[in-house]
KEMAR-89659 format. One line per 2 residues: number of its first residue (from 1); their letters; for each residue x, y, z of C-alpha. Coordinates in Angstrom, 1 decimal, decimal comma, padded with zeros to 4 digits. Example, Ala and Ser with C-alpha at 12.3 -4.5 7.8 and 13.67 -1.06 7.14 Angstrom:
2
1	as	012,3/-004,5/007,8  013,7/-001,1/007,1;
end
This chain:
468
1	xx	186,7/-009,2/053,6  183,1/-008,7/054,0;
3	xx	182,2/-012,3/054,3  184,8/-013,4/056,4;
5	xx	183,9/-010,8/058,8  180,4/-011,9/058,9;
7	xx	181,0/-015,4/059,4  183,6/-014,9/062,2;
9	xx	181,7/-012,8/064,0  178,3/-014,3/064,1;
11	xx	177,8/-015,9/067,6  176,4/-019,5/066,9;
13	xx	179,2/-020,1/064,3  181,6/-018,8/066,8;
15	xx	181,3/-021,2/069,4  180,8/-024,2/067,3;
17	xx	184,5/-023,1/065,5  185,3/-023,1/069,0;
19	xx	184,5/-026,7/070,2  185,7/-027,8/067,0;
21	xx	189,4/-028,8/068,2  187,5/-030,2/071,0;
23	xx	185,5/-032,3/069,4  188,0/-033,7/067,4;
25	xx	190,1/-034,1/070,6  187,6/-036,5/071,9;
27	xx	187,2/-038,3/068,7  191,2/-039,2/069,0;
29	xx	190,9/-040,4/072,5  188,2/-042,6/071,4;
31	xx	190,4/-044,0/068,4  193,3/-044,3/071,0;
33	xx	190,8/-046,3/073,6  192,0/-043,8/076,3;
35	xx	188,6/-044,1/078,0  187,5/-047,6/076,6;
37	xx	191,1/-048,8/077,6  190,6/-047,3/081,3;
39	xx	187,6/-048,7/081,4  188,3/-052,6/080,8;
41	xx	191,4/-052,1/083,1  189,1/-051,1/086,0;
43	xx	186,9/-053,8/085,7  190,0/-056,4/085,1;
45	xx	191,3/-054,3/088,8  188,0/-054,6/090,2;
47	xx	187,8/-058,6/089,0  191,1/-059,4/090,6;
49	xx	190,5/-057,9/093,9  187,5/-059,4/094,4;
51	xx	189,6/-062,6/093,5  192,3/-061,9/095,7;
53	xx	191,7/-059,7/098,5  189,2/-060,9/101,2;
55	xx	186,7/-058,5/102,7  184,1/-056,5/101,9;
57	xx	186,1/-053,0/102,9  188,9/-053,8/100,0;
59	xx	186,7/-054,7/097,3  184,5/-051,6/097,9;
61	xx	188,3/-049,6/098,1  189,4/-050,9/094,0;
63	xx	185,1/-049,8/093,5  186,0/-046,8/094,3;
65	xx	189,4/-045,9/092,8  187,9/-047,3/089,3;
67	xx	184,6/-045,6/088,9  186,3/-042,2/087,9;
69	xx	188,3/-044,5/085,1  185,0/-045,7/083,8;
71	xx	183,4/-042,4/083,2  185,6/-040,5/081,4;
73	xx	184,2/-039,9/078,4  181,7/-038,6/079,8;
75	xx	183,0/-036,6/082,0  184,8/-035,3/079,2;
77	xx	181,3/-034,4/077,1  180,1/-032,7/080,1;
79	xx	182,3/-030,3/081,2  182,4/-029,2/077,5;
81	xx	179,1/-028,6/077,3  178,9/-026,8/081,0;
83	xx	181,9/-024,6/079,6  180,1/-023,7/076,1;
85	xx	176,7/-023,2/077,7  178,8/-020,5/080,4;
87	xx	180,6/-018,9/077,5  177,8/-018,5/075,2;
89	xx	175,0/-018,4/077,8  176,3/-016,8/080,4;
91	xx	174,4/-016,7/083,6  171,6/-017,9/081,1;
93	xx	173,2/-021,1/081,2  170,9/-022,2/084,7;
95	xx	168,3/-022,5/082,7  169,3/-025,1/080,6;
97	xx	171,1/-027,1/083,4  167,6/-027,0/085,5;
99	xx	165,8/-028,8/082,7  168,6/-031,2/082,2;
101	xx	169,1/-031,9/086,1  164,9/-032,1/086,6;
103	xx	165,0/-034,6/083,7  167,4/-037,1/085,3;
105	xx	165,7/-036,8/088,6  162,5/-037,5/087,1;
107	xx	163,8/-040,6/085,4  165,4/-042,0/088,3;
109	xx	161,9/-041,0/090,4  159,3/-042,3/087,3;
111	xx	158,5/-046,2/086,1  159,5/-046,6/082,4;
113	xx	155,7/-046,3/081,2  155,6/-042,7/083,2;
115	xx	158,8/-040,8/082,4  157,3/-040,2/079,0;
117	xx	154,7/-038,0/080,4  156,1/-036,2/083,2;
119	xx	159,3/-035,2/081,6  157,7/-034,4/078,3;
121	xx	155,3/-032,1/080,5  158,2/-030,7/083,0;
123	xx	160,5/-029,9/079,7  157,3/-027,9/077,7;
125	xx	156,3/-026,0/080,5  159,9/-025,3/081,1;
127	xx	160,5/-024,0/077,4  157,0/-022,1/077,2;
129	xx	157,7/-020,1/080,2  161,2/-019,2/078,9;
131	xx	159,7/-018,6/075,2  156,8/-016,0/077,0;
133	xx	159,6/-014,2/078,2  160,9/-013,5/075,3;
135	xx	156,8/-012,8/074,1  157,0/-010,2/077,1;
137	xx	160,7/-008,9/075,9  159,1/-008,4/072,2;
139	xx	155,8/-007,3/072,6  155,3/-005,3/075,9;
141	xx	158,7/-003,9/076,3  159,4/-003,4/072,8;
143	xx	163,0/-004,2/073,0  164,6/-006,7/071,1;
145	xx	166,2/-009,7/073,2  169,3/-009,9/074,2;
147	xx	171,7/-012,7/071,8  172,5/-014,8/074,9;
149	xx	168,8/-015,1/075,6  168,5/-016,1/072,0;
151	xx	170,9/-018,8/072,0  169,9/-020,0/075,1;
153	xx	166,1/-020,7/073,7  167,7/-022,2/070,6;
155	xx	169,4/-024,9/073,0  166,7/-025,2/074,8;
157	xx	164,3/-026,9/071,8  167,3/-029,1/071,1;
159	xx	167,2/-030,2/074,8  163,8/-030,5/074,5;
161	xx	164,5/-033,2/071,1  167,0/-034,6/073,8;
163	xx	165,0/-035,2/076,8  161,5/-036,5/075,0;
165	xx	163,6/-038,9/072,8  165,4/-040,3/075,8;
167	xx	161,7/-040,7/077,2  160,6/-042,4/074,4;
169	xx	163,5/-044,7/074,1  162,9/-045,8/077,9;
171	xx	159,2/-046,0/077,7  159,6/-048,7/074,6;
173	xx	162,3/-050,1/075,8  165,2/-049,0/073,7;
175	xx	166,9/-047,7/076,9  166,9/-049,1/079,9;
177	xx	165,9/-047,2/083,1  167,8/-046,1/085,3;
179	xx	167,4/-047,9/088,8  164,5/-046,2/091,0;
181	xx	165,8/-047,4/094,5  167,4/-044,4/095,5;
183	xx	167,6/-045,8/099,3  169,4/-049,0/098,2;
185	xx	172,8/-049,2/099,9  174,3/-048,3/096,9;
187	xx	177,2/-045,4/097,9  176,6/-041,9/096,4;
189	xx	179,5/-042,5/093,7  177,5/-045,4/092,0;
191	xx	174,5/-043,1/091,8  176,3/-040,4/090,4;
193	xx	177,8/-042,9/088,0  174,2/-044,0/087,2;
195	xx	173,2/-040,6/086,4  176,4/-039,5/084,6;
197	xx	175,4/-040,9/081,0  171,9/-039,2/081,2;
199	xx	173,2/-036,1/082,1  176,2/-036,2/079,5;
201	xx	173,6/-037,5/076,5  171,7/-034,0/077,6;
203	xx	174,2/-031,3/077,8  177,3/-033,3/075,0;
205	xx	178,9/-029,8/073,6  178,4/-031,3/070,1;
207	xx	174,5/-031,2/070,3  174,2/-028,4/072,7;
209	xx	174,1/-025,9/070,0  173,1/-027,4/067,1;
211	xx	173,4/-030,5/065,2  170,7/-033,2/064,0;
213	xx	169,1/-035,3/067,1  171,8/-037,8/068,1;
215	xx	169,8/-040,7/069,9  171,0/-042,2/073,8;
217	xx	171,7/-045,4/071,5  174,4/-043,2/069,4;
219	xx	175,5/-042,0/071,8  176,1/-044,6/074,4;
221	xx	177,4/-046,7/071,3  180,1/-044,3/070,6;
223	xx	181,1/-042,8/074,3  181,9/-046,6/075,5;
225	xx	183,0/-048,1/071,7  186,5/-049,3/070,7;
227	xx	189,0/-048,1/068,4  187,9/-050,2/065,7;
229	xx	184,2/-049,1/065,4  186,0/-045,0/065,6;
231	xx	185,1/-043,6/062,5  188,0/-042,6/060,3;
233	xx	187,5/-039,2/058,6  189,7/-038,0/055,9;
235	xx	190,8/-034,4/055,6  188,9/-034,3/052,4;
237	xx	185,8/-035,1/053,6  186,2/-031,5/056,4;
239	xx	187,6/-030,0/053,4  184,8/-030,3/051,1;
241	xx	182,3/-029,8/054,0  184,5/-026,3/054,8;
243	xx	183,8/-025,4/051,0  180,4/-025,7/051,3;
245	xx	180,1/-023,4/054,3  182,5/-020,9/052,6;
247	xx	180,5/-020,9/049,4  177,4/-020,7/051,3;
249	xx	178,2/-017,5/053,7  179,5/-015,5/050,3;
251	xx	176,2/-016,6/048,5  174,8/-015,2/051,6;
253	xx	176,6/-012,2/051,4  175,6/-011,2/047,3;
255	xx	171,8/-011,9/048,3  172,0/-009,7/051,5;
257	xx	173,1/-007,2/049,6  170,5/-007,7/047,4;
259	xx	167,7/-007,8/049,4  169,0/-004,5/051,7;
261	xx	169,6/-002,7/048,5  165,6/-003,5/047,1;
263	xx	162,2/-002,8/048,3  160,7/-004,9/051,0;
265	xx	157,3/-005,7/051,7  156,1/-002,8/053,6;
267	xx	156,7/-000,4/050,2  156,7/-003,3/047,3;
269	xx	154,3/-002,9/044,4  152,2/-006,0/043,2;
271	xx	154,5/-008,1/041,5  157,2/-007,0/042,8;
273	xx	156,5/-008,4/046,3  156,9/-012,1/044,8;
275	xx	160,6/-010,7/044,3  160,8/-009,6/047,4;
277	xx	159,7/-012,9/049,1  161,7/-015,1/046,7;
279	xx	164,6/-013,2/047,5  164,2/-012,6/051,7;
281	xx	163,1/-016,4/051,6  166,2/-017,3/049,9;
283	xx	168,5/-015,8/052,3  166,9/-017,8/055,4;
285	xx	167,2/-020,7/053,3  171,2/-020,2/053,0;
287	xx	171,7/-019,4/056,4  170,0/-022,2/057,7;
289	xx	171,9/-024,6/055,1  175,0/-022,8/056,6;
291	xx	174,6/-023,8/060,0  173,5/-027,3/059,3;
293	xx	176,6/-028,3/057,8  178,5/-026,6/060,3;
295	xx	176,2/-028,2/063,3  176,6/-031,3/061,2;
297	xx	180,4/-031,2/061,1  180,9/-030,5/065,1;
299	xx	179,2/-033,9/065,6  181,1/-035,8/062,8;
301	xx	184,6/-034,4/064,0  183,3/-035,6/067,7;
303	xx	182,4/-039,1/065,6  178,7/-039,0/066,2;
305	xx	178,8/-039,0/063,0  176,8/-041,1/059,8;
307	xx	180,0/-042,8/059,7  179,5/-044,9/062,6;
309	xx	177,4/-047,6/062,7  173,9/-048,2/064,0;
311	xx	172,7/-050,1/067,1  170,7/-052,8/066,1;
313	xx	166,7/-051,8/066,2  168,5/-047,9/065,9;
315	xx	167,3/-045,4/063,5  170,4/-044,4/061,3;
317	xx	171,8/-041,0/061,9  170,2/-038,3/059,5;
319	xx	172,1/-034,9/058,6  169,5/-032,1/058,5;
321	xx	170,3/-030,5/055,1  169,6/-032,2/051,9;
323	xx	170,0/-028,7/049,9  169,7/-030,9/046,4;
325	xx	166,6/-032,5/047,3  165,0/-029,4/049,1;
327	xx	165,8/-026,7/046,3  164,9/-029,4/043,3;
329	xx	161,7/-031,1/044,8  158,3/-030,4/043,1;
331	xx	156,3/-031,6/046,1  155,7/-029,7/049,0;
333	xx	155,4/-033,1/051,5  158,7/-034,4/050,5;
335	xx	160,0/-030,7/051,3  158,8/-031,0/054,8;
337	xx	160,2/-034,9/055,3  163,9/-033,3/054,5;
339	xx	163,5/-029,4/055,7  165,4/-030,0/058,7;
341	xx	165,7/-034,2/058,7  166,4/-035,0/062,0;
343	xx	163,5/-032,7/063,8  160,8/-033,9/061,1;
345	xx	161,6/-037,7/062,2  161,2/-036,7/065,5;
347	xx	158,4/-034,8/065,2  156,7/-037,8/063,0;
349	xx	157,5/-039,9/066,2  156,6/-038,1/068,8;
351	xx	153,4/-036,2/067,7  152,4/-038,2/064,4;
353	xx	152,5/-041,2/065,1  150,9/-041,0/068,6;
355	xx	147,8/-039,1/067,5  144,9/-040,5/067,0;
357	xx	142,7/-038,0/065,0  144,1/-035,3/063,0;
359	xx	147,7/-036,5/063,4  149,0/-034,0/060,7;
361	xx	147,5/-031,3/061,9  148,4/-032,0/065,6;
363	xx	152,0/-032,6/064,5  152,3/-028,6/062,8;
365	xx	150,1/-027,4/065,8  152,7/-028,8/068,1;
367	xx	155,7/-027,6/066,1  154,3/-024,4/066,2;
369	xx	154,1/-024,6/070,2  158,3/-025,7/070,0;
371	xx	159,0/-022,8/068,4  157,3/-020,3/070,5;
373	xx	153,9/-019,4/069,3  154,6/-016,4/068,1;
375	xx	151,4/-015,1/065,7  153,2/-015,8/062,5;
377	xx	154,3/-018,9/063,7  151,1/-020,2/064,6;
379	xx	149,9/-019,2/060,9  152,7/-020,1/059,3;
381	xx	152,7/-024,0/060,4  148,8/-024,1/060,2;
383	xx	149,2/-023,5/056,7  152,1/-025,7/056,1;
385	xx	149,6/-028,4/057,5  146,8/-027,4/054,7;
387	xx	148,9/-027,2/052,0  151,1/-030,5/052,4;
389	xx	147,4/-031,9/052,8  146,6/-030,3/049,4;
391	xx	150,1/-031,3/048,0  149,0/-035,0/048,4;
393	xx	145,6/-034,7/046,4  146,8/-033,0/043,8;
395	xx	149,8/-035,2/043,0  147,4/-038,3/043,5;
397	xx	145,0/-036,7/040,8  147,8/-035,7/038,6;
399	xx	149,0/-039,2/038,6  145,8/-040,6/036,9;
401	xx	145,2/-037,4/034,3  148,6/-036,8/033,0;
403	xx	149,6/-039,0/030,8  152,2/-037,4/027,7;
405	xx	155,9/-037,0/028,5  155,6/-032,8/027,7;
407	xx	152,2/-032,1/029,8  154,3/-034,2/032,8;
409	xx	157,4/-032,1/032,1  155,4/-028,8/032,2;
411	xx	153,1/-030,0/035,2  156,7/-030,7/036,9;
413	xx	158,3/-027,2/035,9  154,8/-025,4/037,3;
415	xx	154,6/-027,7/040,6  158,2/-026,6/041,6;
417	xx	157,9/-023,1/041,0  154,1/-023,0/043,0;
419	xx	156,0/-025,4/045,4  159,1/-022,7/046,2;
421	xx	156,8/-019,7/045,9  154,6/-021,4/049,1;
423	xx	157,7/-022,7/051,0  159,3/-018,8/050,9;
425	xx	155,6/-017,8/052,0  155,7/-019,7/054,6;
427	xx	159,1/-019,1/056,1  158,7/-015,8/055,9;
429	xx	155,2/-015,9/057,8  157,0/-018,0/060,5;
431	xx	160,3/-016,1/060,9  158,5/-012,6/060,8;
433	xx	157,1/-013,7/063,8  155,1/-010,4/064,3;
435	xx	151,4/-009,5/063,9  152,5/-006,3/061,6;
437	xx	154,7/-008,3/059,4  152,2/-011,6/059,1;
439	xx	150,0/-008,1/058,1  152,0/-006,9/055,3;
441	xx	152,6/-010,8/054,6  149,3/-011,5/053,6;
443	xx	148,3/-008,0/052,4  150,6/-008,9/049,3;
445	xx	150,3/-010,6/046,0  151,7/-013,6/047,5;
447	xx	148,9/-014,6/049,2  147,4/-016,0/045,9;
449	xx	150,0/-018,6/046,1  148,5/-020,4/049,1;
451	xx	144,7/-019,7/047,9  145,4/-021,9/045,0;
453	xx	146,4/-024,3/046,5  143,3/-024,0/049,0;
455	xx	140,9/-024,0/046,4  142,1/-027,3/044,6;
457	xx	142,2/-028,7/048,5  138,4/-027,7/048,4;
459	xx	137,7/-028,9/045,2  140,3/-032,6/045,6;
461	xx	138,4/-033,2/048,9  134,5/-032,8/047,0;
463	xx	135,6/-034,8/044,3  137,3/-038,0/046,4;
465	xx	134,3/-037,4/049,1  131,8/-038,2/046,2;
467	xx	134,1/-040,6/044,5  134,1/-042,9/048,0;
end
């Protein structure tokens, strides 16, 4: 029972299991058009009384009694995710709600071609101060952090993927902004109605925890949509989903006690530390896959799901775990584009494809800021930057040299294995976080991985320099 008590007891999974009869609770309303339904009757109420009853002091009476009917749903996705942020968060919880509250007002404050800037700026400096207390917890104090304080930084970079895409969306004109005349004679209840679905699209208890970025479009589309665009799942699909997980976490379990029972890589022994790496590399891998298909199944029993459809001019909804294509790929770029789907898209649209010079290398640089800027961070995504760079060179001059069926077969077999070997470098650079573990890190044998990669960068780069 050594699994089960693992997965039961570990936090994150915890509170998503929890919200999970919730979300599928607001997923039948939304088939049943209780809040669509309500919605429609309140305007068809509001319609006929401005029809039939004279006066300014009875049409604004029907206003009133059929704004709560229109923002149910809502409503609804809001005061779950105020009571998960309490009950996993604690007291914790203001600061996520201060963000998420500074962010509407600055939208309702900001023109559409500002609220990029300021919010993206507010939400940041927000995040970094939080993620420098933790630096202060770690590293002065030498304590380790409390969970709550954990969980609440984790929902915090979601919020962050929230807010700036929300930004983005109303400074293209995907979204349109909220109205900026705050002393119009508009009556506090139409404001807060106003406000509602910004607020709701930043604290929705499916995405508060985890989950791949759900865009305002999505979720707009799917808060006010009819029963007939609900999505329909079958118990199969949670079924086989619930497998995964299941066979994941014991997976989890075996290597665990693998990796506890061997050396790590403070008292490893030249080739053994490539073991160790693979190994300790692997178990971050499962536990990540683990709580993507969890995160991923919160927001397709709430319907947010890949099973509803797309607003035209929409992105389509991307899960973030592709395990085949991460675990099979011989290409270290193609690993980054699916490691975590959802957050590389909207990394490559806000950072890449805004920069101007060095967009690759802003877009790790910046990634490495999201996550915290911890020492191994900051190496560990500075050389993810060099060696997708290197990854496309050397593919590009592999393309023109190889010719026979075996040499591509055995340049194929080589190219994965280097490729793995770099990715568990990496992850275990970045999720060591510490100066004293980057140490021992790149003390090992492991670091030749990486050099060989630099060295054909080196070389690659001479060769196309001269070549152009």
């Amino acid at each position: 029972m050594g699994w089960l008590r693992l997965f039961i007891l570990h936090p994150v999974s915890l509170y998503q299991g929890t919200a999970f009869p919730f979300a599928l609770l607001f997923n039948y309303l939304c088939s049943m058009d209780s809040f669509s339904t309500h919605a429609r009757l309140a305007q068809a109420v509001v319609f006929c009384g401005r029809a039939t009853l004279k006066g300014p002091k009875s049409r604004m009476w029907l206003a009133s009694r059929s704004l709560p009917t229109m923002v149910l749903g809502h409503l609804f996705l809001l005061a779950g995710g105020g009571a998960l942020a309490l009950a996993a968060m604690g007291s914790l919880a203001v600061l996520v709600f201060i963000p998420a509250l500074g962010t509407v007002v600055l939208i309702y404050s900001l023109g559409p071609q500002e609220v990029h800037r300021w919010t993206f700026f507010f939400q940041m400096s927000w995040q970094t101060l939080c993620h420098l207390g933790l630096h202060y917890t770690e590293y002065y104090l030498q304590e380790p952090p409390s969970m709550r304080f954990c969980i609440t930084l984790s929902s915090l970079m979601l919020l962050t993927q929230r807010v700036t895409s929300l930004s983005l969306d109303i400074c293209e004109g995907k979204v349109e902004a909220a109205s900026r005349d705050i002393r119009s004679r508009s009556s506090l209840s139409e404001h807060l109605c106003q406000a509602l679905p910004y607020l709701s699209y930043l604290l929705f208890f499916p995405g508060l925890l985890g989950g791949p970025l759900c865009s305002f479009q999505r979720f707009q589309a799917r808060v006010q949509g009819s029963s007939s665009l609900c999505p329909r799942y079958s118990f199969w699909a949670f079924t086989w989903k619930g497998l995964q997980i299941l066979g994941l976490e014991c997976l989890m379990v075996v290597l665990r006690r693998v990796v506890s029972a061997g050396a790590g890589l403070s008292d490893c022994h030249q080739l053994q530390c490539i073991y160790v790496m693979w190994s300790t590399a692997g178990l971050f891998k499962l536990t990540y896959y683990s709580h993507w298909l969890l995160d991923d199944s919160l927001l397709c029993a709430a319907g947010f799901g890949s099973e509803f459809g797309e607003s035209p001019g929409e992105e389509g909804y991307l899960p973030d775990a592709d395990i085949w294509m991460l675990e099979t790929t011989h290409r270290i770029s193609l690993f980054t584009r699916k490691w975590n789907q959802s957050t590389a898209r909207w990394l490559r649209r806000l950072i890449f494809q805004q920069g101007r010079a060095w967009p690759l290398l802003q877009t790790f640089i910046f990634s490495a800021w999201w996550h915290g800027l911890h020492p191994g961070q900051v190496f560990g995504f500075l050389c993810w930057a060099v060696m997708v760079k290197a990854d496309y060179l050397i593919h590009a001059f592999a393309k023109l040299f190889i010719r026979s069926w075996p040499m591509w077969l055995l340049y194929r077999t080589l190219t994965w294995a280097h490729t793995q070997l770099i990715i568990a470098y990496i992850m275990l650079a970045v999720e060591g976080r510490s100066l004293s573990s980057l140490w021992l890190l790149c003390n090992s044998y492991n670091s030749v991985f990486p050099m060989v990669y630099c060295i054909l960068l080196l070389l690659l780069a001479k060769r196309k320099h001269k070549v152009n």
